[in-house]
C-alpha positions as CSV (number, residue, x, y, z in Angstrom):
1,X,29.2,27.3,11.8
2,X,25.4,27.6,12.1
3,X,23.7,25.4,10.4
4,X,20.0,26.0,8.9
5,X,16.9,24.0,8.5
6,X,15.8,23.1,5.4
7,X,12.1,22.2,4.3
8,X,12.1,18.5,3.1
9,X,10.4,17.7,0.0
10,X,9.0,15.0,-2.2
11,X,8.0,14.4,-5.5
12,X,3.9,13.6,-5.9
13,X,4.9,10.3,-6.7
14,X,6.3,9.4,-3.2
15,X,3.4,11.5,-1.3
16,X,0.9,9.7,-3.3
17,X,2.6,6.9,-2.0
18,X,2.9,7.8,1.4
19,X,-0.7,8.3,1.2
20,X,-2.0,4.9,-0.2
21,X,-3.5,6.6,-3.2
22,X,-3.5,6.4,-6.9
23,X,-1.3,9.5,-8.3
24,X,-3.3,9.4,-11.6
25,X,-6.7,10.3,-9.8
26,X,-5.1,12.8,-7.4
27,X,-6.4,16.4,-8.6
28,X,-4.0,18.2,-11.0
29,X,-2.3,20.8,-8.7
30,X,-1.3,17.9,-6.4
31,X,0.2,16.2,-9.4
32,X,2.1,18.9,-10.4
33,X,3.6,20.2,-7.2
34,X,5.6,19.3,-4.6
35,X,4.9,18.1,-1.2
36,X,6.8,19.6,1.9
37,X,6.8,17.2,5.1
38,X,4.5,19.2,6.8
39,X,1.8,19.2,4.1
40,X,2.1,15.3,4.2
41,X,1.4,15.5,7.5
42,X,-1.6,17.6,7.5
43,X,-2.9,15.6,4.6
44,X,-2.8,12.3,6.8
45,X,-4.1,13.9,10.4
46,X,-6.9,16.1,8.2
47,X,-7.3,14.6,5.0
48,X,-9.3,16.9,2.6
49,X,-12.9,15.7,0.5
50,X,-10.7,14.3,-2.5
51,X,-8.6,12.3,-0.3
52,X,-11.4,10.4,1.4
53,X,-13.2,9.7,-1.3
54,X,-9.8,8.2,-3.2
55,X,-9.4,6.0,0.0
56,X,-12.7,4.9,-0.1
57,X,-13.6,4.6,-3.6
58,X,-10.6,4.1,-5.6
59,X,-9.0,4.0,-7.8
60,X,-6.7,2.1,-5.7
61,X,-2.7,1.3,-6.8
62,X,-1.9,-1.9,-6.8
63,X,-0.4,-2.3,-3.7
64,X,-3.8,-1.5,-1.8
65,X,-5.8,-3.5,-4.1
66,X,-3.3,-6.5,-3.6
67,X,-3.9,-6.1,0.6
68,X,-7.6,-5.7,-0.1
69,X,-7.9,-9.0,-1.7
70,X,-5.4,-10.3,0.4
71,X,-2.4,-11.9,-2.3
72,X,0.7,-10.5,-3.1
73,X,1.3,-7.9,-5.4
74,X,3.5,-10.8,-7.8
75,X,-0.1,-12.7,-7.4
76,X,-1.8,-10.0,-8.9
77,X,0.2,-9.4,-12.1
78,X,0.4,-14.1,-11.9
79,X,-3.9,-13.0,-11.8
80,X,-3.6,-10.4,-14.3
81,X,-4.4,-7.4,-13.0
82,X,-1.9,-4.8,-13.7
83,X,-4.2,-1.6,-13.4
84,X,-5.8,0.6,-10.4
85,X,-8.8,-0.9,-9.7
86,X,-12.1,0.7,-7.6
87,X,-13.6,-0.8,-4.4
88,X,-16.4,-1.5,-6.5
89,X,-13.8,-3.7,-9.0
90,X,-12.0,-4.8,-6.2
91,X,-15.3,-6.3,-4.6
92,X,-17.0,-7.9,-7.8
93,X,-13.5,-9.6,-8.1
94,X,-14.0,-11.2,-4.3
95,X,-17.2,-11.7,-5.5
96,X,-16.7,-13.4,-8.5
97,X,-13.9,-16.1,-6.5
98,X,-11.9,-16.5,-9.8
99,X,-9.8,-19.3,-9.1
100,X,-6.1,-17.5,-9.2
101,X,-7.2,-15.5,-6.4
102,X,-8.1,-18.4,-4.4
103,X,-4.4,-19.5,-4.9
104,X,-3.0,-16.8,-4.9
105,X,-4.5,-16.8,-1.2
106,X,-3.3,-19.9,-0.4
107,X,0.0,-18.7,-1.7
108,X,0.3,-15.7,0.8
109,X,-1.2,-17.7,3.3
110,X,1.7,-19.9,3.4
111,X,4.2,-17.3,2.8
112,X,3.2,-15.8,5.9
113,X,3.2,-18.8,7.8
114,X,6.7,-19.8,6.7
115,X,7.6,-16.0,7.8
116,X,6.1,-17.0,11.7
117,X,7.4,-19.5,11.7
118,X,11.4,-18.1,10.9
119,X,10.6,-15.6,12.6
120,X,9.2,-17.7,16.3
121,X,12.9,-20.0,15.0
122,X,14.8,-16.9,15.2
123,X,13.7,-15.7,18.7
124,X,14.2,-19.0,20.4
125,X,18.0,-18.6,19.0
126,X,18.5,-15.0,20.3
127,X,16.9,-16.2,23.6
128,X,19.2,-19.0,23.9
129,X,22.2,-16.8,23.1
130,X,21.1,-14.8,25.8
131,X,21.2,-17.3,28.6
């Protein structure tokens, strides 16, 4: 039986996603499309005018304006921001050193200093397994 290849899809959603951008903000035929792998692909390798300037600019989802101000996604909603912000927002917040962000920093800081050190625990087991 021959089999056949198939073009893989996605919903905006996902490719918006994929592409660290805010879906709301993404121009209307992007929205209401769908995205083949290979158009995901050119969009990252040659990204188009509209692209850049979402990337640079804003709006950003949350998850890019939670690594641009360095918490947690969780310490964003605990800080209450629950919208897309702009780089501009994003920078008068840094600015601005509200205290929640300044623990919420601490916060990440520590989470990602518990995760070394697992993760440093975890590699000294699996080397002396190996031996």
């Amino acid at each position: 039986m021959k089999s056949h290849e198939s073009t893989q899809t996605m919903k905006p959603a996902t490719a918006a996603k994929k592409l660290g951008v805010y879906l709301p903000a993404t121009p209307a035929e992007f929205q209401e499309g769908v995205v083949t792998r290979a158009e995901l692909n050119e969009l990252q390798a040659n990204p188009p005018e509209w692209l850049r300037a979402l990337r640079e600019n804003g709006p950003h989802p949350r998850p890019v304006v939670a690594a641009k101000l360095g918490v947690s996604i969780t310490g964003l909603a605990r800080g209450g921001v629950t919208e897309a912000l702009t780089s501009d927002q994003i920078q008068e917040i840094k600015d601005a050193g509200p205290a929640w962000l300044e623990k919420e920093r601490a916060t990440q800081a520590e989470v990602r200093k518990e995760a070394a050190r697992l993760k440093q625990r975890d590699a000294e087991k699996a080397g002396g397994a190996e031996s």
